[in-house]
Phi, psi and omega in degrees: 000123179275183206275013182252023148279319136009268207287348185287306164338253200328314168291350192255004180064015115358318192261182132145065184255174165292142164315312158326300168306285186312329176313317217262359184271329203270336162296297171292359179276318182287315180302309173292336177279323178293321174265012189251331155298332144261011177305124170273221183251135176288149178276011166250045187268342168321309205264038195220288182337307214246010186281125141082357211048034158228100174251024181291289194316324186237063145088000182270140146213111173358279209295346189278018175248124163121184129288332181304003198231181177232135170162180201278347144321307163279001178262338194274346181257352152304313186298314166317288188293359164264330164303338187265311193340305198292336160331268189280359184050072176234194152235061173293283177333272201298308205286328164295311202305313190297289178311340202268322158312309148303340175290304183247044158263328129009294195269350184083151176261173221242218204277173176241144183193178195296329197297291190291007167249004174279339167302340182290344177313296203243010180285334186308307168305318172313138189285288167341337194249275153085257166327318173274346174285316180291321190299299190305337152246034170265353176268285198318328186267349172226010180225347159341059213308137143237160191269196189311100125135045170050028171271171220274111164295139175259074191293148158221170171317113163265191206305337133271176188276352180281349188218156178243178197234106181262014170025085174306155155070328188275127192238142178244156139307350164288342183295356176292289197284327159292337182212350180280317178292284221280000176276339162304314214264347154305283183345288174325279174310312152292020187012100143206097171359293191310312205271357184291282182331328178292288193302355182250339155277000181267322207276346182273313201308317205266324175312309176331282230252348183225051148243131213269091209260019176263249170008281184125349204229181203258137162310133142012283171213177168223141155255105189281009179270321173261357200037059194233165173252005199053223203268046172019047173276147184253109176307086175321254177353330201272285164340337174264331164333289168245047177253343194269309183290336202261345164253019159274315164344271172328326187289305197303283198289337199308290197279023172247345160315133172298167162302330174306278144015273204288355194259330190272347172294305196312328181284352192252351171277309222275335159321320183261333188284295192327326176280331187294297183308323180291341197241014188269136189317179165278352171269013211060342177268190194241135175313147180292314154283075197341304178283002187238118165251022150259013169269153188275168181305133146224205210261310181279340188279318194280330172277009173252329203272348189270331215272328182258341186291317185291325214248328179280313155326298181313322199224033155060032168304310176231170180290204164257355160355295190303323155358282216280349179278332182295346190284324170291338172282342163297287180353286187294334180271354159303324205277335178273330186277113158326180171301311190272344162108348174303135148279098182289169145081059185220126175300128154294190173303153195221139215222140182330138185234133190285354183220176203257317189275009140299329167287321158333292199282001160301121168270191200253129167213153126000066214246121196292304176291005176292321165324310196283313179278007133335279189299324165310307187311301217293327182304312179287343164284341178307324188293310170276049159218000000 
């Protein structure tokens, strides 16, 4: 944030955290960006491999560590870093991005699916990416396999980057942050209707079949072949997705939404940040299981949902209520960035879990969005400090 949006925050009643506070945010936020721009391989991945021998189940995969890959881990630390860019107006984001995008193109890219199209959220802005940004979503809109009532499959990486996994039949929650935004923000850039239109039926669909209407909050997955929610968990991450996603979604979109529309999107965010508010710990974070308070708090997940509550607050979504619980969740994922810029306590890839206590057993490492949705919090508290 420069300083004269600063002070229009301030004149506008907005702030009122210590100078102190803004400070200690604006250090870590430069410390997790300088280390989500080197993040490597955890030094403990021998022993991540070898956990229990099923280490798919609890969260080990090669390719999601580090920087170094084109996937959806690294589109999401893309996305952080074009956030502090916009933070601070610099050009960090193109000057990493531009070499990092040539690189693994270098390297060849890898199958294409909803996972592998989150570097594209924000590599889309690049004059460089252009191209590769149209073709792709001219594949999401005509090569994409879908499922029953055409909705976006939630194709992934299969056991090499060449091949995929088609969870036939199946729509996740994650896909509102991997392929759902960015088929808006094409739509948007390219004034083109179809994909604007598009990109508004995948996000009522999935609202459809995994918000959870006891509850407030969203399931995991839907299968339309068995017609299940699976082990119906309500999933922290899966949950920040789209506490993160659904008023940028709005913010983006608002002016081609009918008014019916944009009142049924604001009612179905503010039902889940309300539902949000009831589980949230007493340390500010969220159980990796929202509804298990023997499951642990974890980090990245809890930063996408205060990081969407504060950004919803900002743009007049939510009340400000919602402010202060998020404003407690700084506190606490501050209390997680290490010395060296590491973001602790973040669920590795996580995959439908066949028992609601398969999420429990995700382990924790270092993880570029965890880096990423950080920064996005830390960038929105700034607006309030």
């Amino acid at each position: 944030m420069n300083s004269n949006e600063a002070m229009e925050a301030k004149s506008n009643g907005i702030t009122g955290s210590s100078v102190e506070q803004r400070d200690r945010i604006v250090e870590a936020l430069d410390k997790v960006t300088r280390r989500l721009m080197n993040l490597q391989r955890p030094d403990n991945e021998d022993e991540l491999k070898a956990l229990d021998g099923d280490a798919a189940r609890r969260g080990y995969f090669a390719r999601d560590f580090g920087m170094d890959v084109w996937d959806w881990p690294q589109g999401i630390g893309l996305y952080g870093l074009a956030k502090v860019g916009a933070y601070f107006e610099d050009e960090r984001f193109s000057e990493y991005a531009k070499p990092w995008m040539s690189q693994r193109l270098e390297e060849g890219l890898p199958s294409r699916n909803i996972n592998t199209t989150a570097p594209l959220l924000s590599l889309m802005e690049l004059p460089e990416a252009e191209a590769l940004s149209l073709e792709w979503a001219e594949w999401l809109a005509n090569g994409l396999p879908r499922t029953e009532e055409d909705g976006y499959q939630h194709v992934t990486t299969g056991a090499t980057a060449a091949e995929v996994t088609l969870n036939e039949n199946e729509i996740w929650i994650d896909t509102l942050f991997m392929a759902i935004l960015f088929t808006a923000r094409m739509g948007v850039k390219y004034d083109r209707a179809d994909w604007r239109q598009s990109s508004l039926h995948q996000l009522l669909l999935h609202i459809k079949y995994l918000y959870d209407r006891k509850s407030g909050l969203f399931f995991h997955g839907w299968n339309f072949t068995g017609r299940h929610n699976f082990s119906e968990a309500f999933w922290c991450r899966g949950n920040g997705w789209f506490t993160l996603g659904l008023p940028e979604y709005i913010d983006l979109m608002r002016p081609y939404l009918d008014e019916g529309i944009l009142l049924y999107l604001n009612q179905t965010f503010r039902s889940q940040s309300e539902a949000l508010l009831q589980l949230q710990h007493k340390d500010g974070l969220w159980h990796t299981l929202l509804d298990d308070s023997t499951s642990y708090t974890e980090t990245s997940g809890s930063a996408a949902i205060a990081a969407g509550m504060l950004f919803g607050v900002r743009r007049g979504l939510l009340d400000g209520h919602f402010a202060e619980a998020a404003m407690k969740a700084v506190e606490a994922v501050l209390a997680r960035v290490g010395k060296d810029g590491s973001v602790e306590g973040v669920s590795a890839g996580t995959p439908i879990g066949k028992l609601r206590e398969d999420y429990a057993q995700i382990v924790m490492a270092p993880m570029a969005y965890g880096q990423a949705l950080t920064i996005a919090l830390l960038g929105e508290a700034l607006y309030r400090s």
